[in-house]
C-alpha positions in Angstrom: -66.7 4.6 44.4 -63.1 5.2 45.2 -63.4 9.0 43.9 -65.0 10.2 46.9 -61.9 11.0 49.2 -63.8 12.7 51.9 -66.6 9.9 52.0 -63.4 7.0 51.5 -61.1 8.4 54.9 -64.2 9.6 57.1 -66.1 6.1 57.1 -62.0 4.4 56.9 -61.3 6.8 60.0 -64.4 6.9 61.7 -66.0 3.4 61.3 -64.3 0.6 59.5 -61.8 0.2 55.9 -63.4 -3.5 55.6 -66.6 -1.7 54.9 -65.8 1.4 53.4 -67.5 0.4 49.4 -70.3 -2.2 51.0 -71.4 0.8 52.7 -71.6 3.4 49.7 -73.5 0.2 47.8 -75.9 0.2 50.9 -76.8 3.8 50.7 -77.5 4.4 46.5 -77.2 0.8 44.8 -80.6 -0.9 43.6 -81.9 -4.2 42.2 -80.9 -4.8 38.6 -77.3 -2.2 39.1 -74.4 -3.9 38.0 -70.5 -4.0 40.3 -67.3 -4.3 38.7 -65.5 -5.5 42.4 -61.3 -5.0 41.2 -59.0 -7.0 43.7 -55.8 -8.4 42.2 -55.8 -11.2 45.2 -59.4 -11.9 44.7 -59.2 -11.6 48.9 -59.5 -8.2 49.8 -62.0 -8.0 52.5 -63.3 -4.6 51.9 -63.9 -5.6 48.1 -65.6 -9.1 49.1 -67.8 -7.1 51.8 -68.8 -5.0 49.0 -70.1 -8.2 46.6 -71.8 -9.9 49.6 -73.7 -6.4 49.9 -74.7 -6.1 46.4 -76.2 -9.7 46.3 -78.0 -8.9 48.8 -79.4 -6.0 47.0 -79.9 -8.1 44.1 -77.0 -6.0 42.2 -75.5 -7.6 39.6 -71.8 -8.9 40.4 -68.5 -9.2 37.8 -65.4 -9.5 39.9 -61.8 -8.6 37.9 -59.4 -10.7 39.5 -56.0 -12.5 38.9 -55.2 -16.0 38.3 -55.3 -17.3 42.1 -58.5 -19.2 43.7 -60.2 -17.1 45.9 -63.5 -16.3 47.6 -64.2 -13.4 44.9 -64.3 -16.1 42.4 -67.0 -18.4 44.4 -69.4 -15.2 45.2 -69.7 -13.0 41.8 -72.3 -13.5 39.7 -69.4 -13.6 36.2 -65.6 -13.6 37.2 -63.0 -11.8 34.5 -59.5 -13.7 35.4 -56.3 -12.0 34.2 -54.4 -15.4 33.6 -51.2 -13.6 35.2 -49.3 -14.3 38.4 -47.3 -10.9 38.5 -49.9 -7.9 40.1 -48.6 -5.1 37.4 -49.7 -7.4 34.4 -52.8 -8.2 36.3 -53.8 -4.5 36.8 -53.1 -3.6 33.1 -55.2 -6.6 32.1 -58.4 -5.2 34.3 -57.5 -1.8 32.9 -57.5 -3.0 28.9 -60.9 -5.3 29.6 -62.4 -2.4 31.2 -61.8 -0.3 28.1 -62.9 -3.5 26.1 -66.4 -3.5 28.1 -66.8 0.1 28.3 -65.9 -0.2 24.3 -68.6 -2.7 23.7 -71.3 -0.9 26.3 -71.2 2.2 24.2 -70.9 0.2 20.7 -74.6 -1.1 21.8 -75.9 2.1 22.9 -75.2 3.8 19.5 -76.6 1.0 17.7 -80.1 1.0 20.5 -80.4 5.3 19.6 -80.4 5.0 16.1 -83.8 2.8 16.3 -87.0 4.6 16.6 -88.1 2.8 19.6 -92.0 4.5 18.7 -92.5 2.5 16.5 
């Protein structure tokens, strides 16, 4: 969601940063879609506005966060905590388990299209 740069500084400028990602989820997420919400704090308001969204969408929620309680922790469905203190080593831990899931996510979808799902 943060790709959109004319969507992400009109709603920032116009309306409200705490709500910029909640609102994109509002508009095309659905029941049963899944959120990866990134905050190195685990407290980033616009991030946690977008998870209380989604739950009430019934989207899926897996927060990336670092090693520090926060409220992203008490309000995702599954929590991924990079076990570092220092916000660089956090940010290259979300980036390798990202790879890792993305790795995994494709692995499975490989092994699903080599059934013959007609029979």
């Amino acid at each position: 969601m943060t790709t959109d740069t004319s969507l992400l500084t009109a709603w920032a400028n116009d309306s409200d940063f705490n709500t910029v990602f909640s609102r994109q989820i509002e508009a095309i997420g659905k029941s049963g879609d899944v959120l990866i919400a990134i905050s190195t704090s685990g407290s980033s308001i616009n991030i946690i506005e977008a998870v209380n969204n989604a739950k009430k969408n019934g989207i899926i929620t897996i927060g990336f966060i670092g090693n520090q309680k926060c409220e992203i922790r008490n309000i995702c469905d599954v929590t991924i905590s990079d076990p570092n203190d220092d916000t660089q080593r956090i940010q290259e831990g979300h980036i390798m388990i990202g790879h890792i899931i993305c790795e995994i996510v494709e692995n499975k979808m490989c092994n699903l299209s080599s059934y013959n799902l007609e029979k």
